[in-house]
FIKOLZA-1660 file (N, C-alpha, C; in steps of 0.1 Angstrom, whole numbers, plus 5000, padded with zeros to 4 digits):
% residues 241
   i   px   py   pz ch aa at
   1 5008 4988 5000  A  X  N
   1 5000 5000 5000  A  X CA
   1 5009 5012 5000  A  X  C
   2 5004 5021 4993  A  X  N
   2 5013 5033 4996  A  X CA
   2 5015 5045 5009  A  X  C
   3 5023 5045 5013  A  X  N
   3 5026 5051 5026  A  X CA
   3 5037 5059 5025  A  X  C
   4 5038 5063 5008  A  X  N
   4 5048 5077 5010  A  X CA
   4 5045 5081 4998  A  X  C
   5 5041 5093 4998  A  X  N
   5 5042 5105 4986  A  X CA
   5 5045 5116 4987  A  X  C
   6 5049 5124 4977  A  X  N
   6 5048 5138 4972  A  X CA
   6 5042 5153 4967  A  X  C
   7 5045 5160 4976  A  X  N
   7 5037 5174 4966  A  X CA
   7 5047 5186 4963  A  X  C
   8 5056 5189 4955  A  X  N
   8 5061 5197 4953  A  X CA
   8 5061 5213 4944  A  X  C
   9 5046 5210 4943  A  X  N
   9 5043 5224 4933  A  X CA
   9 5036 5236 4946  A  X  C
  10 5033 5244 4942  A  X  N
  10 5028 5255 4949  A  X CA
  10 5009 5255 4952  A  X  C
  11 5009 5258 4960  A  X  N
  11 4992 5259 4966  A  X CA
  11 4983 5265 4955  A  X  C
  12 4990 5276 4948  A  X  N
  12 4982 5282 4939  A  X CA
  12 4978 5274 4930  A  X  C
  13 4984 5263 4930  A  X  N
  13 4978 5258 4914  A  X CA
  13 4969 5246 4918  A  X  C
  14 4971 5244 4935  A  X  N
  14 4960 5236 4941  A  X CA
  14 4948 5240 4937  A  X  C
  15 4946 5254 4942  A  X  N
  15 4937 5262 4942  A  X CA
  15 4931 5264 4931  A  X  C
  16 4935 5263 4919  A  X  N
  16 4934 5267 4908  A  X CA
  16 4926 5258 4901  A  X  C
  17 4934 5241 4903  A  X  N
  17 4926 5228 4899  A  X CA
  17 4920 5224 4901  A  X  C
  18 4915 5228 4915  A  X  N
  18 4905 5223 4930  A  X CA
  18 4891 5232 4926  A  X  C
  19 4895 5242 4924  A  X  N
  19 4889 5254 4928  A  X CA
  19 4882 5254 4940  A  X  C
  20 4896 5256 4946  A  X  N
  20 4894 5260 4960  A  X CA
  20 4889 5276 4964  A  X  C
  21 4879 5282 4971  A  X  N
  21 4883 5295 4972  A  X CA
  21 4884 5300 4984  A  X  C
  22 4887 5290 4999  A  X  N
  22 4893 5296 5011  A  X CA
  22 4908 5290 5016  A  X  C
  23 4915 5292 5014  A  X  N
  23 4933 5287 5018  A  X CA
  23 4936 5289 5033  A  X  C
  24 4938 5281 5034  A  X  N
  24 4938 5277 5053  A  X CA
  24 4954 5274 5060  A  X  C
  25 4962 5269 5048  A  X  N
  25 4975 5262 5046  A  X CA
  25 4984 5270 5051  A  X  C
  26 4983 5288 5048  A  X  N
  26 4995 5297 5052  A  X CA
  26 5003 5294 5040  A  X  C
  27 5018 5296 5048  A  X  N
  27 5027 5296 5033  A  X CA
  27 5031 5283 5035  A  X  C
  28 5024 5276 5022  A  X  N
  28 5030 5259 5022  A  X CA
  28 5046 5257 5016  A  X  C
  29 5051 5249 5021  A  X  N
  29 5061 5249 5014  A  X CA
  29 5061 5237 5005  A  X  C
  30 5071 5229 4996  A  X  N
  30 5075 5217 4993  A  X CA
  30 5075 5208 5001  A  X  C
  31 5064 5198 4995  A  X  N
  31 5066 5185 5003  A  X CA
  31 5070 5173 4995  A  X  C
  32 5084 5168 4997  A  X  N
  32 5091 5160 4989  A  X CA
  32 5089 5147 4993  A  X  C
  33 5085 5146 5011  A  X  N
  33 5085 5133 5011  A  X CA
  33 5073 5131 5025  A  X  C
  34 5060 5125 5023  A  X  N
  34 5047 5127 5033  A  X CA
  34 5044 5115 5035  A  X  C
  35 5048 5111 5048  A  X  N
  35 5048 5103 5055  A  X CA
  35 5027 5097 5065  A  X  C
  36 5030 5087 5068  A  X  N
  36 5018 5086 5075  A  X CA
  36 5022 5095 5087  A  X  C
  37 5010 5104 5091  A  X  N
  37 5008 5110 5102  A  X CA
  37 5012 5120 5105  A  X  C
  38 5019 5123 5090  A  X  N
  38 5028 5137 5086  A  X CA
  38 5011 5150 5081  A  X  C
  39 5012 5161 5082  A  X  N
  39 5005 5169 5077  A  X CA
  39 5005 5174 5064  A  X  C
  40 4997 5173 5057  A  X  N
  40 4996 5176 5038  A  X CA
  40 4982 5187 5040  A  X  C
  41 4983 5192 5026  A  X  N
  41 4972 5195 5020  A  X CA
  41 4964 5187 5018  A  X  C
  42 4946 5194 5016  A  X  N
  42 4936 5185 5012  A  X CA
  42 4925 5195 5013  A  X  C
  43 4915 5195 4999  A  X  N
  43 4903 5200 4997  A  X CA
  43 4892 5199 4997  A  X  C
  44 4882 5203 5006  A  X  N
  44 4871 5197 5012  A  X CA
  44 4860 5207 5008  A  X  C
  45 4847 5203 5007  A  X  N
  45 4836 5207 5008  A  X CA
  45 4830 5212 5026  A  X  C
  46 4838 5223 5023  A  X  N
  46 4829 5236 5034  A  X CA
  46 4818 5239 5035  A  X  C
  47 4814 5249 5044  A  X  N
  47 4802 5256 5046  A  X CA
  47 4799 5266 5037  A  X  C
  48 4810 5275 5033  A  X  N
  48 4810 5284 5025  A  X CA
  48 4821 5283 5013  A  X  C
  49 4820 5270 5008  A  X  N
  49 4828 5267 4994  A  X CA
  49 4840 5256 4999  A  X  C
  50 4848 5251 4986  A  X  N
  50 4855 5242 4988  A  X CA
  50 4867 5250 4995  A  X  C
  51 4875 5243 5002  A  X  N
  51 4887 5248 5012  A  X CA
  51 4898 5243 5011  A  X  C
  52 4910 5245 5012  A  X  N
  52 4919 5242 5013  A  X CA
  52 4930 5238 5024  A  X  C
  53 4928 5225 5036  A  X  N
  53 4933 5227 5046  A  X CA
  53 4943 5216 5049  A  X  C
  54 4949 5221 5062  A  X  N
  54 4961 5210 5065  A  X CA
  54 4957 5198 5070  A  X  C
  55 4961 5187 5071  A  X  N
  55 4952 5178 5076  A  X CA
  55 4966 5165 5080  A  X  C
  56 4961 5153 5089  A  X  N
  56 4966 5147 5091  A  X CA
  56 4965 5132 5085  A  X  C
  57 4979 5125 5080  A  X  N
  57 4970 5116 5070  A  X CA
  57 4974 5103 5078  A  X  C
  58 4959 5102 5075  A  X  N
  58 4954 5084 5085  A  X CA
  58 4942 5090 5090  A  X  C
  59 4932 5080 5084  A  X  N
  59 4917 5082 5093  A  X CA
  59 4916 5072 5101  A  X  C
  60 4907 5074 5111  A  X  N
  60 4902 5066 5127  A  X CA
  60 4906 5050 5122  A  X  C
  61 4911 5044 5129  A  X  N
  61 4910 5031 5125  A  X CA
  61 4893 5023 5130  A  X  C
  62 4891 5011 5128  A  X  N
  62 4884 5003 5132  A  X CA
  62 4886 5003 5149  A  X  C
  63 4869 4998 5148  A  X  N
  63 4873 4994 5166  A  X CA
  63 4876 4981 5171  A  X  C
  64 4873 4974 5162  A  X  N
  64 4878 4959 5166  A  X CA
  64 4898 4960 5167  A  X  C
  65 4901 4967 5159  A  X  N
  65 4917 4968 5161  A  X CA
  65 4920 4979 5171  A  X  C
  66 4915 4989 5172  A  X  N
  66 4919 4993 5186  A  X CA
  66 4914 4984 5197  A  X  C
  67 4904 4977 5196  A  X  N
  67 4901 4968 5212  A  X CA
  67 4909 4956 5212  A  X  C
  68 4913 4952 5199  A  X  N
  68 4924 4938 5198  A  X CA
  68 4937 4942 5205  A  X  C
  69 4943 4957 5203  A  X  N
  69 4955 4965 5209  A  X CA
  69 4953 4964 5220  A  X  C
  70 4939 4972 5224  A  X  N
  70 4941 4971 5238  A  X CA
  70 4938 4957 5244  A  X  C
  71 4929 4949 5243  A  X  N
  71 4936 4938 5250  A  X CA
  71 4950 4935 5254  A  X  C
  72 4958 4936 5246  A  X  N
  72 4967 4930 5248  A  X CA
  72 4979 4938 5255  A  X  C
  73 4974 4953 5255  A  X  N
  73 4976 4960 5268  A  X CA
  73 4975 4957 5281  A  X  C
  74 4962 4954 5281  A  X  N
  74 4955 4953 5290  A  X CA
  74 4961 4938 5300  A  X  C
  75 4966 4931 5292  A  X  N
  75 4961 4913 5299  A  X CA
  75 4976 4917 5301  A  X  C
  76 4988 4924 5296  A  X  N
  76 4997 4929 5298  A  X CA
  76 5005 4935 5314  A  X  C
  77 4999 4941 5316  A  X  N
  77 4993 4954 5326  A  X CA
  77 4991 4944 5336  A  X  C
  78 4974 4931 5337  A  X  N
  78 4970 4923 5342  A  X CA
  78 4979 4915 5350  A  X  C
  79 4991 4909 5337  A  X  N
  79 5002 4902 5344  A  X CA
  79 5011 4906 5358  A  X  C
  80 5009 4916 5356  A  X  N
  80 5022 4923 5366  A  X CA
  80 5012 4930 5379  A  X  C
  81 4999 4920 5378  A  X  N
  81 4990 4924 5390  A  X CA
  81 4987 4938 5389  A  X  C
  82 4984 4947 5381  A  X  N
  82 4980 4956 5380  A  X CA
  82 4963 4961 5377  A  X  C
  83 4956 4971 5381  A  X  N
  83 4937 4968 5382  A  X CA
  83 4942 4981 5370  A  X  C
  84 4935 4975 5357  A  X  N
  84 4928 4988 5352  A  X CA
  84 4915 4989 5343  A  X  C
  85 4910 5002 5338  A  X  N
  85 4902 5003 5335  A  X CA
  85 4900 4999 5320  A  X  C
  86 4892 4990 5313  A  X  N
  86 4894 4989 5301  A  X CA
  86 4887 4999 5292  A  X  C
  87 4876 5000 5296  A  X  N
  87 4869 5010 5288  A  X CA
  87 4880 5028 5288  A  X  C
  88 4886 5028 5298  A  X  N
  88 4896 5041 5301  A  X CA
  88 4907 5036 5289  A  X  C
  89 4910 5022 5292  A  X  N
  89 4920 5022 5276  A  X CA
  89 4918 5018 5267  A  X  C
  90 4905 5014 5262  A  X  N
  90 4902 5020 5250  A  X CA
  90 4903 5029 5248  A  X  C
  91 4900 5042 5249  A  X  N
  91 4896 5059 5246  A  X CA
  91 4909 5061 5250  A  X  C
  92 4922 5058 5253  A  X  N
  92 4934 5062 5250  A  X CA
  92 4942 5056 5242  A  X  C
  93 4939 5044 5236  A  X  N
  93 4946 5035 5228  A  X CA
  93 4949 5048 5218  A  X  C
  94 4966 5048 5216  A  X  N
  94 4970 5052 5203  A  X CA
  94 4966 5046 5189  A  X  C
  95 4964 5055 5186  A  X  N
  95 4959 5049 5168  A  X CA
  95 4967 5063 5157  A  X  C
  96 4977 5053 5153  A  X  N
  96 4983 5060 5143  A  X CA
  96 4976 5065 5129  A  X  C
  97 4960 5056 5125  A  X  N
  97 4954 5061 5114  A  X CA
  97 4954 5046 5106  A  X  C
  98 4945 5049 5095  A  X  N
  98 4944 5041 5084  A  X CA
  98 4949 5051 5076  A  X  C
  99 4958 5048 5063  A  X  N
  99 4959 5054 5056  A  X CA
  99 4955 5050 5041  A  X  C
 100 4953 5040 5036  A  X  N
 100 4947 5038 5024  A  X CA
 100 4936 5032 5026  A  X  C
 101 4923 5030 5023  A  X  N
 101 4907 5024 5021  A  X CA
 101 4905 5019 5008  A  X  C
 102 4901 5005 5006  A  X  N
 102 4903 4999 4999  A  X CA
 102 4883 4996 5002  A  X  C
 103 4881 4987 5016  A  X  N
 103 4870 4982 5015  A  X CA
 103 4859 4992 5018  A  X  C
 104 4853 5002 5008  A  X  N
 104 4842 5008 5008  A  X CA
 104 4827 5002 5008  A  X  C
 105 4829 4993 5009  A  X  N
 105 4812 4986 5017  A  X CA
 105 4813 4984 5030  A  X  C
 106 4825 4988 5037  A  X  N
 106 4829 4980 5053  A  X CA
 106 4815 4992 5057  A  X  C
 107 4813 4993 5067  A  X  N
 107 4803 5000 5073  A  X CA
 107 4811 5012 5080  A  X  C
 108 4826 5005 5085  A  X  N
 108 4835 5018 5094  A  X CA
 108 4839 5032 5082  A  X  C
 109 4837 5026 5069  A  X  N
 109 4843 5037 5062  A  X CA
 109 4830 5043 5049  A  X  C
 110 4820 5036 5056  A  X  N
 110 4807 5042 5046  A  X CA
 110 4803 5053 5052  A  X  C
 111 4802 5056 5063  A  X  N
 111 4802 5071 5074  A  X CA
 111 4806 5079 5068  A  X  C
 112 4819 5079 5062  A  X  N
 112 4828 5094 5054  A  X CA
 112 4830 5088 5040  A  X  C
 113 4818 5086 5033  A  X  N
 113 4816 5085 5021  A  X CA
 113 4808 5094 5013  A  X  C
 114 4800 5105 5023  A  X  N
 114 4793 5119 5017  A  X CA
 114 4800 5125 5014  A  X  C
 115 4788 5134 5009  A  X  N
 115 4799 5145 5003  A  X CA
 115 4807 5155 5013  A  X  C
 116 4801 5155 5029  A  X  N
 116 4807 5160 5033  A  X CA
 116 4818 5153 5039  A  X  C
 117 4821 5148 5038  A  X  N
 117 4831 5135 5040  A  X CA
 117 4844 5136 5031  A  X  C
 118 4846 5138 5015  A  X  N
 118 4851 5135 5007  A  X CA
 118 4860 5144 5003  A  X  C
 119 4874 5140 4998  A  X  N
 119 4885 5156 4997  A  X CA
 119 4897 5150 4985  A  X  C
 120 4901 5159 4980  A  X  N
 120 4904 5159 4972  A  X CA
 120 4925 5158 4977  A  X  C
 121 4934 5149 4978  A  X  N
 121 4947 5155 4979  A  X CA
 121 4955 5150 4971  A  X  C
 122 4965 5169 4968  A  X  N
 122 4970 5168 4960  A  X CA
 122 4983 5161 4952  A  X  C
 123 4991 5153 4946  A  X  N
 123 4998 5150 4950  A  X CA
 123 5011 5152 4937  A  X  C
 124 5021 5152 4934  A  X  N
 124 5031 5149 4927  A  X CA
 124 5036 5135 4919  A  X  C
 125 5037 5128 4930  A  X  N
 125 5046 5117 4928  A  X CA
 125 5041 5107 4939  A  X  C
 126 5040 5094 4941  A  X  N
 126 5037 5084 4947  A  X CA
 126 5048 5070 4947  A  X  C
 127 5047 5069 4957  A  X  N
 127 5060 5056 4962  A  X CA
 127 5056 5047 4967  A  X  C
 128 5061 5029 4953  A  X  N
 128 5062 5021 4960  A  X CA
 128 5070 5011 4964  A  X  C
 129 5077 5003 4971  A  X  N
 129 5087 4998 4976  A  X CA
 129 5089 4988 4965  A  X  C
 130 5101 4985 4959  A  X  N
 130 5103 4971 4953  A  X CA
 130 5114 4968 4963  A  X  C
 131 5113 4952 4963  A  X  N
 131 5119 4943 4970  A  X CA
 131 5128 4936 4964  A  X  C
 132 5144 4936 4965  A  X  N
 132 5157 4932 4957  A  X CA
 132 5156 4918 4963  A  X  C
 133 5161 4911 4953  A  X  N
 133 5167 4898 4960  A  X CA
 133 5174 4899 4972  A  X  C
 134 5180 4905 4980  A  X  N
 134 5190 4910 4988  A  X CA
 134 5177 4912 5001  A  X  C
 135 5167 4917 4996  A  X  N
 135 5163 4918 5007  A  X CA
 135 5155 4935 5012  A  X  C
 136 5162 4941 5002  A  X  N
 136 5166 4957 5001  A  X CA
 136 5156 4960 4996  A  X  C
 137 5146 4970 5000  A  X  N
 137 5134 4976 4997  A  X CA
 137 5142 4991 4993  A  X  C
 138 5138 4992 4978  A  X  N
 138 5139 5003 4972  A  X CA
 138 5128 5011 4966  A  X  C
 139 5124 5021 4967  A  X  N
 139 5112 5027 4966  A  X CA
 139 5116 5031 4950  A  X  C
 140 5104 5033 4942  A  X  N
 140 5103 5036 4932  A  X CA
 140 5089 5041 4935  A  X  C
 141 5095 5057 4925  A  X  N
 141 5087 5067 4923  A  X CA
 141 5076 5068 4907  A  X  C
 142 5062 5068 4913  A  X  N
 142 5053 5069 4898  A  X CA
 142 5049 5084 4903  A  X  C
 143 5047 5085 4886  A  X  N
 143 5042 5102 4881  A  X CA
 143 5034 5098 4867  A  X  C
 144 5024 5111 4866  A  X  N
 144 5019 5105 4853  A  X CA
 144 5024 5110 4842  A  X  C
 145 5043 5116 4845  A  X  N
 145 5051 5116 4835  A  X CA
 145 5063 5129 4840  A  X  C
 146 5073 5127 4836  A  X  N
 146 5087 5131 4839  A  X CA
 146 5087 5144 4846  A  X  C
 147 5076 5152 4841  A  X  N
 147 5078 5165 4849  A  X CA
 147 5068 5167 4861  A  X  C
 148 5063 5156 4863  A  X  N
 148 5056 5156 4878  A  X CA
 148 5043 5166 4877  A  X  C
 149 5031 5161 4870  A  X  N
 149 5019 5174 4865  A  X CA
 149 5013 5168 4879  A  X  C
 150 5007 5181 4888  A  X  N
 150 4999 5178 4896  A  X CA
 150 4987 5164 4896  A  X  C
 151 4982 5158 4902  A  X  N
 151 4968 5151 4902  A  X CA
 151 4966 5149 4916  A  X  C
 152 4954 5143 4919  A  X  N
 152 4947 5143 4931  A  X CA
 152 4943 5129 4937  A  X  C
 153 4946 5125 4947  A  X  N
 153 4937 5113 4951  A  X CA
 153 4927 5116 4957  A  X  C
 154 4913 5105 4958  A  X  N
 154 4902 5106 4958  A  X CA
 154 4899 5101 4974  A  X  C
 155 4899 5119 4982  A  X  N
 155 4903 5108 4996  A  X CA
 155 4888 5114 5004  A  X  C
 156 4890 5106 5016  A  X  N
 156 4882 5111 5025  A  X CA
 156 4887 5119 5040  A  X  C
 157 4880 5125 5048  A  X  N
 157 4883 5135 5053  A  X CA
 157 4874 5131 5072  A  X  C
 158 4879 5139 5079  A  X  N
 158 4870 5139 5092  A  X CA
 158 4875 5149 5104  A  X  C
 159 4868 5150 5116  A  X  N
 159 4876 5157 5127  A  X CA
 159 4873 5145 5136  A  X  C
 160 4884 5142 5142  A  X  N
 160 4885 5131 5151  A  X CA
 160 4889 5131 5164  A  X  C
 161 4885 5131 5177  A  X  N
 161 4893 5130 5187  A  X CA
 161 4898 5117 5192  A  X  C
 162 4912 5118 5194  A  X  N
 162 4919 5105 5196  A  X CA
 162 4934 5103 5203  A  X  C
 163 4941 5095 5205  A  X  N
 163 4955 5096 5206  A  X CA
 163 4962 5093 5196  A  X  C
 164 4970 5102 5191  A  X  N
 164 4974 5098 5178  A  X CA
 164 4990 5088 5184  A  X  C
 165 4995 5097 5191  A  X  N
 165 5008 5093 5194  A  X CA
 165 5008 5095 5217  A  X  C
 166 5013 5087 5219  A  X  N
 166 5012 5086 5235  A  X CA
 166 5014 5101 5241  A  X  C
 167 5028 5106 5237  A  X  N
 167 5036 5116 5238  A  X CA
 167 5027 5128 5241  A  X  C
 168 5016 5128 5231  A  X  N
 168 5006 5139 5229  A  X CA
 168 4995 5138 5237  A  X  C
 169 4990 5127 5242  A  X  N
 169 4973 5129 5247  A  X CA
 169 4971 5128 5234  A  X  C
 170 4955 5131 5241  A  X  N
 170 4941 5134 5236  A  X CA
 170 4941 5141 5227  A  X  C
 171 4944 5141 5216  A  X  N
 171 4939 5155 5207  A  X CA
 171 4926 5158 5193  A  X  C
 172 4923 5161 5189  A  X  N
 172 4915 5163 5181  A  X CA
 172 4921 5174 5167  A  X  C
 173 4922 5163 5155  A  X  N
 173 4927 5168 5146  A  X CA
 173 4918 5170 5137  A  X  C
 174 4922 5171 5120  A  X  N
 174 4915 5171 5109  A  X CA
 174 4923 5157 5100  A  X  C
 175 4916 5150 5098  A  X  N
 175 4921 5136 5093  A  X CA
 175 4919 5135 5078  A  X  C
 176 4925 5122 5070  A  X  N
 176 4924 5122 5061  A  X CA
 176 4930 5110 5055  A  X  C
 177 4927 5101 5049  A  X  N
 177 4930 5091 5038  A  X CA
 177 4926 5088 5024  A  X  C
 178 4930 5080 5019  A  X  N
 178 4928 5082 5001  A  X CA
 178 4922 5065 4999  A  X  C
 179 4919 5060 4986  A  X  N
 179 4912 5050 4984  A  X CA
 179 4924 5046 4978  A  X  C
 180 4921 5035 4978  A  X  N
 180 4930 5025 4968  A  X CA
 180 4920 5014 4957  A  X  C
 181 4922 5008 4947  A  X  N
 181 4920 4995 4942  A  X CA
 181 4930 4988 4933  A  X  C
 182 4929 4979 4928  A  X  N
 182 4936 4969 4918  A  X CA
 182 4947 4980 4913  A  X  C
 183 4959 4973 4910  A  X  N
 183 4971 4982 4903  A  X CA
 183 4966 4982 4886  A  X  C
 184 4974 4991 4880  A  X  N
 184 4980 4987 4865  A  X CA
 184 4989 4984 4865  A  X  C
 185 4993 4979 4851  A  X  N
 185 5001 4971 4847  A  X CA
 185 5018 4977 4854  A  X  C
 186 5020 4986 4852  A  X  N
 186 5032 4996 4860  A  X CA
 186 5033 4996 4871  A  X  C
 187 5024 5000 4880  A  X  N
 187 5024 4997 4895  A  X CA
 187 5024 4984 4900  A  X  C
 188 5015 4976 4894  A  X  N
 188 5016 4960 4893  A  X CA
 188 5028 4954 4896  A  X  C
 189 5037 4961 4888  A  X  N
 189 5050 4950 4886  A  X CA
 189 5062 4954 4897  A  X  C
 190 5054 4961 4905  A  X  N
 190 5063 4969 4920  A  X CA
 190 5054 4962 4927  A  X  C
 191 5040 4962 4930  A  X  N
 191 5034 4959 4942  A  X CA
 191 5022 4958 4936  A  X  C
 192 5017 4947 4938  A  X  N
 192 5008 4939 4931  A  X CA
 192 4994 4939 4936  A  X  C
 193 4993 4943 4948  A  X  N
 193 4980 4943 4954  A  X CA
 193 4971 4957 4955  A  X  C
 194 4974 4967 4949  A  X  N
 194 4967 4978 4949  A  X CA
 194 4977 4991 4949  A  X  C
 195 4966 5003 4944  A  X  N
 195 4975 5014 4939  A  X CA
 195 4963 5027 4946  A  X  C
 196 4968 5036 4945  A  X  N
 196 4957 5047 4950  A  X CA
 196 4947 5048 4940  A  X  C
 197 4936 5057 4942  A  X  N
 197 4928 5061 4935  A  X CA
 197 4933 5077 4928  A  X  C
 198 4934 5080 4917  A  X  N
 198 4941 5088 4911  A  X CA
 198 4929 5096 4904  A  X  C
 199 4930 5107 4906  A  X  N
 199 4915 5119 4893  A  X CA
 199 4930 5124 4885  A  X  C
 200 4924 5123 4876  A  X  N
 200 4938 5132 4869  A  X CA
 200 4929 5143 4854  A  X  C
 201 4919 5143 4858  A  X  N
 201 4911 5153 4853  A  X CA
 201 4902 5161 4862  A  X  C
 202 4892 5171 4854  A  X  N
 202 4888 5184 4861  A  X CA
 202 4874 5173 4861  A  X  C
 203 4868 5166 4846  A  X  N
 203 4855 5162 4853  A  X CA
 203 4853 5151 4867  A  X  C
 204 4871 5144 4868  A  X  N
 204 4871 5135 4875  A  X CA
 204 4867 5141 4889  A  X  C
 205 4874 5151 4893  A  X  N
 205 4876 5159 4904  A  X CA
 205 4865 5165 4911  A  X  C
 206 4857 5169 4898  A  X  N
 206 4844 5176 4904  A  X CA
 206 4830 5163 4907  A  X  C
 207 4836 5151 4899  A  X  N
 207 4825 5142 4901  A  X CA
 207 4830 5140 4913  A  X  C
 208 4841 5136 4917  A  X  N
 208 4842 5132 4931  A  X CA
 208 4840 5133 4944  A  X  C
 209 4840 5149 4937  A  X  N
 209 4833 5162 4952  A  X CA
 209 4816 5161 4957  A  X  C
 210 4813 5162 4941  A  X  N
 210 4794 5164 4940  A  X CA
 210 4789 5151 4935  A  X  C
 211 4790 5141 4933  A  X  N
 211 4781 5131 4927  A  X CA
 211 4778 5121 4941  A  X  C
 212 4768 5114 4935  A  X  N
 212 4760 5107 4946  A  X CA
 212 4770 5094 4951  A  X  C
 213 4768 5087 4966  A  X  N
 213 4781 5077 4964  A  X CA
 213 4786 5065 4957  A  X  C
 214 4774 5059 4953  A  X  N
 214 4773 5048 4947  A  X CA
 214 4785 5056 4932  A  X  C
 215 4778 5062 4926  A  X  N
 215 4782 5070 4914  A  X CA
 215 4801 5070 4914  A  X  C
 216 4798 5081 4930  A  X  N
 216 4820 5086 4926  A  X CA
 216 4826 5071 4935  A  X  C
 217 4821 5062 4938  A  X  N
 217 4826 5050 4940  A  X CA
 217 4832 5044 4926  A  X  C
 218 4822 5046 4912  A  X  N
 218 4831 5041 4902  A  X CA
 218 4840 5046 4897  A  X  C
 219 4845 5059 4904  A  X  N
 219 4864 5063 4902  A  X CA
 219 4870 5053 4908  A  X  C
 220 4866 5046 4913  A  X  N
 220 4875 5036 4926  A  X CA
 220 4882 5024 4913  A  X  C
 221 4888 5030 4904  A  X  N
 221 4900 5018 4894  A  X CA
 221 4908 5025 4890  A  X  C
 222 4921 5017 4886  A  X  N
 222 4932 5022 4885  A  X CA
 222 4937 5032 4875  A  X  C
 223 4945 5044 4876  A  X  N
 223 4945 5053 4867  A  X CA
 223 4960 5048 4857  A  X  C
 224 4963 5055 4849  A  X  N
 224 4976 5055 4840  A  X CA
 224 4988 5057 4840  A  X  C
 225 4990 5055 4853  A  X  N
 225 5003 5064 4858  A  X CA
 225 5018 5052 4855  A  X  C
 226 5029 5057 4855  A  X  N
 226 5038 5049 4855  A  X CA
 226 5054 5051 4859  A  X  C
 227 5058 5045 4859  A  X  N
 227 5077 5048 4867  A  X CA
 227 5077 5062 4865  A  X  C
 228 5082 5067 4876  A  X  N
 228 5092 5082 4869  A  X CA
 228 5103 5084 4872  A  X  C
 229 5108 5068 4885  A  X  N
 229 5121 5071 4888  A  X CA
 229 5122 5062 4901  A  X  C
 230 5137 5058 4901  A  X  N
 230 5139 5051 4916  A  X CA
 230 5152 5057 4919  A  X  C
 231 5149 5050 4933  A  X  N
 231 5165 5050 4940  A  X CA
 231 5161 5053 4952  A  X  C
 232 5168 5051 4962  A  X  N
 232 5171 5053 4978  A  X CA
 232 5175 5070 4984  A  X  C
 233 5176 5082 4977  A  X  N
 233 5183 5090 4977  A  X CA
 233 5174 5100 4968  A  X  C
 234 5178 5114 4968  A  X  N
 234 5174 5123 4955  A  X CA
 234 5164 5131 4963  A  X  C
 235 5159 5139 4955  A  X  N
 235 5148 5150 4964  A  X CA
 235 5136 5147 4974  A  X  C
 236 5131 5135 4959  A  X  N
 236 5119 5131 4965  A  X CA
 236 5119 5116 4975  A  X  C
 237 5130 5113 4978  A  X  N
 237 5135 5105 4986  A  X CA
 237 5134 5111 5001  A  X  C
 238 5142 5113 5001  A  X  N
 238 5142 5122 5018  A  X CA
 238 5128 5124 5023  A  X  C
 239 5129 5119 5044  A  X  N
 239 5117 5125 5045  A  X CA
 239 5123 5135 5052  A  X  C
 240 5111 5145 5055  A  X  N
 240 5112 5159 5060  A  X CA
 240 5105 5158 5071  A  X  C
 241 5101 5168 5083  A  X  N
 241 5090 5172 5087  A  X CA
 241 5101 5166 5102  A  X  C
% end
């Protein structure tokens, strides 16, 4: 699954493709390398027009996997004669996020399948690991061609209160993940089990924002994208943040 991409163009031209018309982001810089849990752009359906805002990528996980975690917190804790509250650790269980959604009939991810649910993020470039004989996981970078033209994944969106990370507490962010299905033939031959969901047009974009869900569910297949580059190293290598 993919769990590292890129945006290295400027907001304005977010804005411009999105037609966004409130910017929340400040001065964005280059993001060469966006990690799970890392903060990106992403454009949502507001109260008063589409938006442009920071967001955090990974939405709520399932609750069967946070209560599977915590168990085993818990029976943990239990061993060493310790009394605690389980229902107290659930509602602190860290949850790093889901970051790709694949199964859109599940019921945990048909909730943020409205339209006010649904967001547009932007991206450059997308990375997936190939695996050397050796053992050596080398990422290879897709684009839908050498000069890296903006497009969007077809994600979803939420405000969540949660633990993201222990360190922090309780917080309440603005969340975000993207869809995945079946690869093509290019992404295929790196990682065989799925690829994001890709708009790489204006009608794709706007169907995805405003159409009913059944409807922008059939953007959910693979788009045309292919290699633009590998290696361990280089701009879009590096993470940041």
């Amino acid at each position: 699954m993919c769990n590292l991409y890129s945006y290295t163009k400027g907001q304005a031209a977010i804005r411009e493709l999105s037609k966004a018309m409130h910017d929340q982001t400040g001065n964005l810089p280059p993001l060469p390398g966006i990690f799970p849990d890392y903060a990106a752009p992403i454009v949502r359906n507001g109260p008063d027009g589409r938006e442009l805002i920071m967001a955090r990528w990974g939405m709520p996980s399932p609750v069967n996997v946070l209560m599977e975690a915590t168990k085993k917190r818990v029976q943990k804790l239990e061993a060493k004669g310790k009394t605690v509250d389980f229902k107290e650790m659930l509602r602190l269980e860290p949850d790093g996020g889901v970051t790709n959604v694949r199964n859109t009939s599940s019921s945990h991810w048909k909730r943020w399948l409205g339209l006010e649910s649904r967001c547009l993020v932007p991206l450059t470039s997308f990375s997936e690991n190939e695996v050397l004989p050796d053992g050596r996981r080398l990422p290879i970078w897709f684009a839908f061609d050498e000069s890296r033209p903006i497009a969007f994944f077809a994600g979803i969106t939420t405000r969540w209160a949660s633990v993201r990370k222990i360190r922090e507490g309780e917080t309440t962010n603005e969340l975000f993940a993207f869809l995945t299905t079946e690869p093509n033939a290019e992404v295929g031959a790196v990682h065989p089990k799925a690829m994001p969901v890709i708009l790489t047009t204006e009608e794709e974009r706007e169907f995805w924002l405003t159409a009913p869900m059944q409807e922008a569910l059939k953007l959910q297949r693979p788009a045309g994208w292919g290699a633009a580059g590998r290696g361990e190293g280089g701009e879009e290598g590096r993470r940041t943040g």
